[in-house]
KEKE-3310 file (N, C-alpha, C; in steps of 0.2 Angstrom, whole numbers, plus 5000, padded with zeros to 4 digits):
npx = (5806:5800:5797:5792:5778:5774:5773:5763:5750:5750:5745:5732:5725:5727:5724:5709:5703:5709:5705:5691:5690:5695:5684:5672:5673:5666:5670:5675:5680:5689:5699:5704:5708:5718:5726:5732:5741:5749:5754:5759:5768:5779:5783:5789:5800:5806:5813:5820:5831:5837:5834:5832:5822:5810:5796:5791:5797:5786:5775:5775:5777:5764:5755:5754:5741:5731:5730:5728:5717:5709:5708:5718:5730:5741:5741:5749:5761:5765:5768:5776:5788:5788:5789:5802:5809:5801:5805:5818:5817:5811:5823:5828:5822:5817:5819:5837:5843:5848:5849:5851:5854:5870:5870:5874:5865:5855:5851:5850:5838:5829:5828:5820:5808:5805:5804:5795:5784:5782:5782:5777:5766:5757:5755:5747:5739:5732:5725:5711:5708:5705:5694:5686:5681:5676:5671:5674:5686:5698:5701:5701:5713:5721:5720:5725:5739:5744:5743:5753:5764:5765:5764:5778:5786:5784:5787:5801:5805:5804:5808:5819:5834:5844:5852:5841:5842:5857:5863:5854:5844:5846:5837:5829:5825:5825:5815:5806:5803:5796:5785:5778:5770:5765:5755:5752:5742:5736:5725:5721:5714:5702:5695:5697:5687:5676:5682:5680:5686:5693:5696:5711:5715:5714:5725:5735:5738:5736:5749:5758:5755:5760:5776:5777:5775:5785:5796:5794:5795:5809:5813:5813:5822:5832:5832:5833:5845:5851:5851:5855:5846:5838:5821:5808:5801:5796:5782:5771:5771:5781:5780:5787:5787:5776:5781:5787:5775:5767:5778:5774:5764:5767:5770:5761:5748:5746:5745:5736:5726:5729:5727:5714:5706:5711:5714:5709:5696)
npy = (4046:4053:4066:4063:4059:4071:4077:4069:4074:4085:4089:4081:4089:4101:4103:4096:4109:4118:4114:4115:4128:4131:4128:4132:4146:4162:4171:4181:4185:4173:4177:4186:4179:4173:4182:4187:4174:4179:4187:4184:4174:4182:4190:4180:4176:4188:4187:4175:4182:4188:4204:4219:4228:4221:4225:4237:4230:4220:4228:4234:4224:4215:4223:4224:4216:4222:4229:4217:4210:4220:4216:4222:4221:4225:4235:4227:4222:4236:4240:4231:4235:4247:4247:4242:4258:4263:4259:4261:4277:4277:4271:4283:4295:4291:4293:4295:4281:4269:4256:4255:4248:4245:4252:4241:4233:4235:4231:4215:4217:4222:4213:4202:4209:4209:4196:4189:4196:4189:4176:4171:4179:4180:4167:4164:4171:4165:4155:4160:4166:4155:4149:4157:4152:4139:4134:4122:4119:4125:4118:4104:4104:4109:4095:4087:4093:4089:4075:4072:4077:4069:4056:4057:4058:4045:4037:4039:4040:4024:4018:4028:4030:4036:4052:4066:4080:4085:4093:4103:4100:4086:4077:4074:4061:4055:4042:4046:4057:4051:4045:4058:4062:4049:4050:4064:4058:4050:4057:4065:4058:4055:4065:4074:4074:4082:4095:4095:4088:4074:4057:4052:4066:4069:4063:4066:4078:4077:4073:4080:4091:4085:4084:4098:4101:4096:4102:4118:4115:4113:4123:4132:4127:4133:4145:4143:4136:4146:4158:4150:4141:4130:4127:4139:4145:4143:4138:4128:4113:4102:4103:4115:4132:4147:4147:4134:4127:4133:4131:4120:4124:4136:4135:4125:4129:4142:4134:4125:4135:4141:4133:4128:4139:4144:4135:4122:4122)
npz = (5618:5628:5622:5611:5619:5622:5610:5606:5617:5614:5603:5606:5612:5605:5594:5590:5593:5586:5572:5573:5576:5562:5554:5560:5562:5557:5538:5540:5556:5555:5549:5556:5565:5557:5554:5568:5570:5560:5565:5579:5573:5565:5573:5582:5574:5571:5583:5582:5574:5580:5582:5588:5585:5582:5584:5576:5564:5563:5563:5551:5543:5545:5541:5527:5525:5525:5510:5503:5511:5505:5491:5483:5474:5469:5477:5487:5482:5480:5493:5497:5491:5493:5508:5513:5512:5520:5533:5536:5535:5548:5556:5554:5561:5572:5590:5597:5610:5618:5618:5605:5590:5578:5562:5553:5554:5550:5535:5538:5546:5537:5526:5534:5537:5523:5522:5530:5526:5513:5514:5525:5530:5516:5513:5524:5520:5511:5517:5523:5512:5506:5512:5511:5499:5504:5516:5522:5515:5521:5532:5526:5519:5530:5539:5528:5528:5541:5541:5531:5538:5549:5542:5538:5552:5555:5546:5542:5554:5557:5542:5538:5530:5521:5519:5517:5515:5524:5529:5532:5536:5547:5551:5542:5529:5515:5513:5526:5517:5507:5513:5517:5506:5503:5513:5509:5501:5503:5509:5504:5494:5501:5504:5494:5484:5491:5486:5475:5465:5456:5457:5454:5453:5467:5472:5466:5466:5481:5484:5482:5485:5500:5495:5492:5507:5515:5507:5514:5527:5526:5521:5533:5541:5535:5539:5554:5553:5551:5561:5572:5580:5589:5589:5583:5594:5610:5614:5610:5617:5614:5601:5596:5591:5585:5571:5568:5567:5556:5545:5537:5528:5520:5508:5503:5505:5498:5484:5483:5485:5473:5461:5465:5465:5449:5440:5445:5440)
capx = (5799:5798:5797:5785:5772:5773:5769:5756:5746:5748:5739:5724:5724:5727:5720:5700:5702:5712:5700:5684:5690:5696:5678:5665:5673:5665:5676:5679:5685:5693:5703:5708:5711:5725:5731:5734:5746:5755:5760:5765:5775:5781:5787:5793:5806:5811:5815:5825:5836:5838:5835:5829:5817:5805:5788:5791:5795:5780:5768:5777:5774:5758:5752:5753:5739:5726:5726:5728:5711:5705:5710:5724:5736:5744:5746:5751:5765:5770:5769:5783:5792:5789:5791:5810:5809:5799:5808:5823:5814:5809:5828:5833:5818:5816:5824:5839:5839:5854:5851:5851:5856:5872:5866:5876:5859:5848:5850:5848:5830:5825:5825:5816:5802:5803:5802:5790:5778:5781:5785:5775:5760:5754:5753:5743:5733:5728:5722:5708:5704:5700:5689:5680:5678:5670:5671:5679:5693:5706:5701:5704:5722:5724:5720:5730:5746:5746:5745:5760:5769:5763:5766:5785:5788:5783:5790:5808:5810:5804:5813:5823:5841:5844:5848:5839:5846:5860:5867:5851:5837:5849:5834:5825:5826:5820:5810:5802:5796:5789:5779:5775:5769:5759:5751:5747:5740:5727:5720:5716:5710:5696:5693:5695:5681:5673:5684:5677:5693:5694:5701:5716:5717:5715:5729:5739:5737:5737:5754:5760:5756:5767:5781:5778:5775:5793:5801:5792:5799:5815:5816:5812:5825:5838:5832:5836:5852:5856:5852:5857:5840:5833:5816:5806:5801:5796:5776:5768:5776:5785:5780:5790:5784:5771:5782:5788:5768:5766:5780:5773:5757:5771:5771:5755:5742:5745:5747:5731:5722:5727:5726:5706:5701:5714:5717:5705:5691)
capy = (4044:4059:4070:4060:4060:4079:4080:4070:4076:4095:4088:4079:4095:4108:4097:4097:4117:4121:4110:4116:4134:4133:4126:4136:4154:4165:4171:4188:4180:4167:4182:4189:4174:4170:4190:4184:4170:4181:4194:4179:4170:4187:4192:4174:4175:4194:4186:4172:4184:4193:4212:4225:4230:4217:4228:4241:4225:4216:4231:4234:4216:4213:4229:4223:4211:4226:4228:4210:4208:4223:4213:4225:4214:4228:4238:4223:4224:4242:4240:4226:4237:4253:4244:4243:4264:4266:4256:4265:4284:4276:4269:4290:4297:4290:4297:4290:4277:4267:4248:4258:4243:4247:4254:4236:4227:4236:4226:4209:4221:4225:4204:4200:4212:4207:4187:4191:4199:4186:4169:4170:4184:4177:4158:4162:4173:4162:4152:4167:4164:4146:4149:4160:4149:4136:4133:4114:4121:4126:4110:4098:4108:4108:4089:4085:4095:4085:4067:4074:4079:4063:4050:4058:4057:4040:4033:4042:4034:4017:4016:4032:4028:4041:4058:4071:4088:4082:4098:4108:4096:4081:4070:4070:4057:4052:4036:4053:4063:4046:4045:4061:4062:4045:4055:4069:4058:4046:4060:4071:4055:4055:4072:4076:4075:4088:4098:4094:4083:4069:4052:4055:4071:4069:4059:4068:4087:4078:4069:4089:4095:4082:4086:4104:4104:4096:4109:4121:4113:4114:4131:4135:4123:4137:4150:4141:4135:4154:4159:4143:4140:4122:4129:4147:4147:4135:4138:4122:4109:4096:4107:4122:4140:4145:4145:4126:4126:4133:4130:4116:4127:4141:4132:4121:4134:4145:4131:4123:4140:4143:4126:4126:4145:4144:4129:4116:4120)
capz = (5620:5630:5616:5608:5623:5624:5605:5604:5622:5613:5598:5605:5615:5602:5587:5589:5593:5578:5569:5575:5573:5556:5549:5560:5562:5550:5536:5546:5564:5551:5544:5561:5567:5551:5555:5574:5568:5557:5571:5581:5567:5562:5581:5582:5567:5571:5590:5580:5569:5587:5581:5591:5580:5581:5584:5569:5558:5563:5561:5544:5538:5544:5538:5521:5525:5523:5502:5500:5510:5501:5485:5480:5473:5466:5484:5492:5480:5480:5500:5497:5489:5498:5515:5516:5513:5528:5539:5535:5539:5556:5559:5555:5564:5579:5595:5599:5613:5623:5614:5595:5585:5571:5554:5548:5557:5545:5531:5542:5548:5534:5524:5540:5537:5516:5521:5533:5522:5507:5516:5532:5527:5512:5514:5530:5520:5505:5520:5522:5503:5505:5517:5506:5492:5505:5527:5524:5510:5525:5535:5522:5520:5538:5540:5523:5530:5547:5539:5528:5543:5553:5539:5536:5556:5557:5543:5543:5560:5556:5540:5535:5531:5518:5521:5512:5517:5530:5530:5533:5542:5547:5553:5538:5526:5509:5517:5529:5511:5503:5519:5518:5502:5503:5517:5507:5494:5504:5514:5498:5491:5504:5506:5488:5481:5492:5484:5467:5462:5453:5461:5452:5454:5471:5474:5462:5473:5488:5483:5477:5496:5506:5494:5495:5513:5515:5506:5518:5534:5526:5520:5537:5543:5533:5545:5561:5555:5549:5567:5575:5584:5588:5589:5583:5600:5615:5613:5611:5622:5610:5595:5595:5591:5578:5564:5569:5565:5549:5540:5531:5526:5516:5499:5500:5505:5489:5480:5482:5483:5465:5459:5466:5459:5446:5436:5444:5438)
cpx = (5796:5794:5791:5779:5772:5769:5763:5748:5744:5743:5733:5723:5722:5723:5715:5700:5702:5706:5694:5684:5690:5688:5673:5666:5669:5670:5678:5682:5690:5699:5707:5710:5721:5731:5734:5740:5748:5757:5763:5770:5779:5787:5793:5803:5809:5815:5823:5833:5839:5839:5832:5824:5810:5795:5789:5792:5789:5774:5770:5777:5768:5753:5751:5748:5734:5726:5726:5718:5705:5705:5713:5729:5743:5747:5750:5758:5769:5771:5777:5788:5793:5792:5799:5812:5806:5801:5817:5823:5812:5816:5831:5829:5817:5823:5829:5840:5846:5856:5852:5856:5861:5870:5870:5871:5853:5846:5849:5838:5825:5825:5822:5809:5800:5801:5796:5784:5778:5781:5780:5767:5756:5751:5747:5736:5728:5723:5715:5705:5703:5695:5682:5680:5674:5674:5678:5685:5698:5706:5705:5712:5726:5725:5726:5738:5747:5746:5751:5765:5770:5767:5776:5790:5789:5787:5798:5811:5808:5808:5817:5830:5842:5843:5846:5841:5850:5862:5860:5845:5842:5844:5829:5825:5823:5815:5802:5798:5792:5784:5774:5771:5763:5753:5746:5742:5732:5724:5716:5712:5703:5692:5691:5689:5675:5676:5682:5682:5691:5697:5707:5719:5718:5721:5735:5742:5739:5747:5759:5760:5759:5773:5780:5777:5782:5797:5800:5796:5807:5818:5816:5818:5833:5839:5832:5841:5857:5857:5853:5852:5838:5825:5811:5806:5799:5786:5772:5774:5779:5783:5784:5786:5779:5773:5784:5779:5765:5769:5778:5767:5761:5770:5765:5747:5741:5745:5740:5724:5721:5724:5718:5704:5706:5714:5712:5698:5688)
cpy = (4050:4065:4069:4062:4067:4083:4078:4071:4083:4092:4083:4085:4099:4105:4099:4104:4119:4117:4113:4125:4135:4132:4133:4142:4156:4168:4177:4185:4176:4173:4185:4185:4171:4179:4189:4180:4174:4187:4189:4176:4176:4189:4186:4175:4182:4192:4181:4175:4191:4202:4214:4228:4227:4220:4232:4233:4221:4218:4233:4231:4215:4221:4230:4217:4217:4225:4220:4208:4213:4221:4216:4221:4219:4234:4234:4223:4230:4243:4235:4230:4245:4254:4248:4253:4265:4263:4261:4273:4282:4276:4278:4293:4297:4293:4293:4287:4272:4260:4249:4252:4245:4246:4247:4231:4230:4234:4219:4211:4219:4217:4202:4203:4207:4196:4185:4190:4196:4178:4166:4173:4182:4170:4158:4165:4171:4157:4155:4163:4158:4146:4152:4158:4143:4133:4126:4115:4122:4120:4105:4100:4106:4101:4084:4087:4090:4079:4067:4073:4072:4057:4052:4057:4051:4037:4035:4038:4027:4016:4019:4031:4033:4047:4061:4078:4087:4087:4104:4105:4089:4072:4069:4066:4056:4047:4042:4056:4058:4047:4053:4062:4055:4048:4059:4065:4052:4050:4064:4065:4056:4062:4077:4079:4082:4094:4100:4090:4077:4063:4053:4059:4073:4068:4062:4076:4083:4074:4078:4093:4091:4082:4095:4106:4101:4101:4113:4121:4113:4122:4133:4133:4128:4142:4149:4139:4142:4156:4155:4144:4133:4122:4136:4149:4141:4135:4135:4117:4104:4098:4113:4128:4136:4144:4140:4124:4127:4133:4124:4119:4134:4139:4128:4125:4139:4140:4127:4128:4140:4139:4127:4135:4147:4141:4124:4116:4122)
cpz = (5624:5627:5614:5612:5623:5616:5604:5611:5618:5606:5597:5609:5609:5596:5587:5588:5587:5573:5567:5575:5567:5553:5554:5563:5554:5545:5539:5552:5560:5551:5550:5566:5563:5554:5562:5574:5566:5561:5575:5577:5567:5568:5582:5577:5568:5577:5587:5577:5574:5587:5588:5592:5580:5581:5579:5565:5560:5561:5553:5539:5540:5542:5530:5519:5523:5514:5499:5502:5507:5493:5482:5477:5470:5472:5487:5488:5481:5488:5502:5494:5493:5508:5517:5517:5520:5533:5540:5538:5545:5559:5561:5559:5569:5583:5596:5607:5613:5619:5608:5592:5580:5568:5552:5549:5550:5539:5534:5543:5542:5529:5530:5539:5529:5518:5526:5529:5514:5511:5522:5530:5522:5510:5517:5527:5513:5509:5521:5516:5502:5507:5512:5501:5495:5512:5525:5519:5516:5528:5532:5522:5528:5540:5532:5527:5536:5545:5534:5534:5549:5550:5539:5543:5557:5554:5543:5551:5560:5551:5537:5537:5527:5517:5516:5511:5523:5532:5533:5540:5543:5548:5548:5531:5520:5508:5518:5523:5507:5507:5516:5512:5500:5508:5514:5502:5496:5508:5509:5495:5494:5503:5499:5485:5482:5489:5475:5465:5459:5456:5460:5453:5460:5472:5470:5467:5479:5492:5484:5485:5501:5504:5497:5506:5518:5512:5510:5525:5533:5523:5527:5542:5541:5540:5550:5560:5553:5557:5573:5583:5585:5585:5586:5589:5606:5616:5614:5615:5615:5602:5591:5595:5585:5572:5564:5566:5559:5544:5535:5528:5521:5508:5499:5500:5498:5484:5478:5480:5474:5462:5459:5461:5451:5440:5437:5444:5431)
residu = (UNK:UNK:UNK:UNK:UNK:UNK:UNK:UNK:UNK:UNK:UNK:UNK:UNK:UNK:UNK:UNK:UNK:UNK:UNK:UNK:UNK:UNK:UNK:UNK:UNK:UNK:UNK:UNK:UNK:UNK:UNK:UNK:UNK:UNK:UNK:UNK:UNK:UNK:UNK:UNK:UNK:UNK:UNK:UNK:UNK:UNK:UNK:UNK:UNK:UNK:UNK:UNK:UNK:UNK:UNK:UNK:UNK:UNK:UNK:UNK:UNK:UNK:UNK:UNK:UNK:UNK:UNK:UNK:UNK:UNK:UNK:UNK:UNK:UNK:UNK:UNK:UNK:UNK:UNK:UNK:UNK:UNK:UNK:UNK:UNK:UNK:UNK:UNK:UNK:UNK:UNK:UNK:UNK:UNK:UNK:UNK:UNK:UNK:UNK:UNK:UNK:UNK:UNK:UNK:UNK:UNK:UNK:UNK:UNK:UNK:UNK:UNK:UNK:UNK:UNK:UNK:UNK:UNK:UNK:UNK:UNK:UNK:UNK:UNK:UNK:UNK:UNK:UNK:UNK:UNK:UNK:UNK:UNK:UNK:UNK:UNK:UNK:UNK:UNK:UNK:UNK:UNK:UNK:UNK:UNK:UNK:UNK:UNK:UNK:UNK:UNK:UNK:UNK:UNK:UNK:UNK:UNK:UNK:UNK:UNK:UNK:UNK:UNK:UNK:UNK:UNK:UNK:UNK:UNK:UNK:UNK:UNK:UNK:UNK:UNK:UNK:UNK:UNK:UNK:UNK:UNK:UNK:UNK:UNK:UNK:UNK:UNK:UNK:UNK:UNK:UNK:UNK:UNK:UNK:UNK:UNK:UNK:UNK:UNK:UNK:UNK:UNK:UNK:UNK:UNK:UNK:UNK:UNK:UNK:UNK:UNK:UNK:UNK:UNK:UNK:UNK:UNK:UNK:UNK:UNK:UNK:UNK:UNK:UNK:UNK:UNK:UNK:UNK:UNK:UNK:UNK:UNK:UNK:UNK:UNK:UNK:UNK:UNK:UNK:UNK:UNK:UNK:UNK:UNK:UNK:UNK:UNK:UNK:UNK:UNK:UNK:UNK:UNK:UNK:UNK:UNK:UNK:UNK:UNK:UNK:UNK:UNK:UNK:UNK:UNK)
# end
């Protein structure tokens, strides 16, 4: 019960903010607003996987946020590709220095920098690109994600008896993803339409966002039992760190981005 009160005092606290940021930053503040997050996720998850390193792979992975916002699609790949080289030329370059990490950590560094800058970096920056197709497109997403993540808590502990990943997320249940999936699917019905959606098709995408944003919180659920962490970090009171924050927004943000300039319409 404890637990509880602390989560939800942090989000009628942090709620409205987050809220009221996401709609009336312009899309530049918005943008270095989303670049913000990803140095702190980024920080977070190199602190998780305990390198050393943590500032080069931060400046490495979010430095790949430049040709994407210049609409590079094709730097922001050769930079995915070129990265892990220039992290290597820093490891032989740099002076050496008392805490020097074994060359056997460079390959744990260097998938830290790459899931960074695909897993972490990109999600957060299709969020950006919503915005720039219309103010209430990340809102809606953001208020969609949280009655995901809201319906999946509530109902999982009222009637979740079946586990879903026992080995990976032990508390979450298949009760927990129906929830969260009815979730995602009556708040896009509402909301839908601002999107241009169809009732159906509301309900159909907003169904398609509480399952992906279950996978999301479970992919992320790998990488604290790789590094056997309860939390990314202790940040919000009864929330965790920022990646406990946006892993459910990994796989639904690109997914509705495309959806909406892609496919829906």
């Amino acid at each position: 019960m404890q637990e509880l009160t602390k989560r939800a005092l942090s989000g009628v606290f942090f709620g409205p903010c987050v809220v009221a940021l996401f709609y009336l930053l312009p899309p530049v503040f918005f943008f270095l607003l989303v670049a913000l997050v990803a140095i702190l996720a980024t920080l977070e998850f190199a602190d998780m996987s305990r390198t050393t390193e943590k500032y080069p792979i931060t400046v490495l992975s979010v430095f790949a946020v430049l040709p994407l916002y210049w609409g590079q699609l094709p730097g922001y790949v050769l930079w995915i590709l070129l990265s892990p080289a220039a992290f290597v030329a820093y490891r032989i370059l740099r002076p050496p220095r008392g805490d020097a990490p074994p060359m056997n950590a460079l390959g744990r560094d260097i998938v830290v920098m790459l899931l960074s800058q695909t897993f972490i970096l990109l999600p957060l920056f299709t969020l950006y690109r919503l915005k720039e197709l219309n103010a209430l497109f990340p809102v809606i997403v953001l208020l969609t994600v949280w009655a995901t993540d809201t319906c999946a808590y509530f109902v999982g502990r009222r009637l979740g008896k079946r586990k879903l990943a026992p080995t990976i997320s032990p508390k979450k249940t298949v009760e927990g993803l129906a929830g969260a999936v009815l979730g995602g699917a009556i708040l896009m019905a509402i909301f839908g339409g601002y999107m241009g959606m169809k009732p159906l098709e509301s309900l159909v995408i907003g169904g398609a966002v509480g399952l992906l944003g279950q996978l999301g919180d479970i992919f992320e659920s790998v990488g604290k039992r790789v590094f056997a962490v309860k939390d990314s970090s202790a940040l919000i009171p009864g929330h965790g760190g920022i990646l406990d924050r946006i892993d459910s927004f990994l796989f639904t943000t690109p997914f509705v981005y495309h959806y909406l300039a892609g496919f829906g319409g």
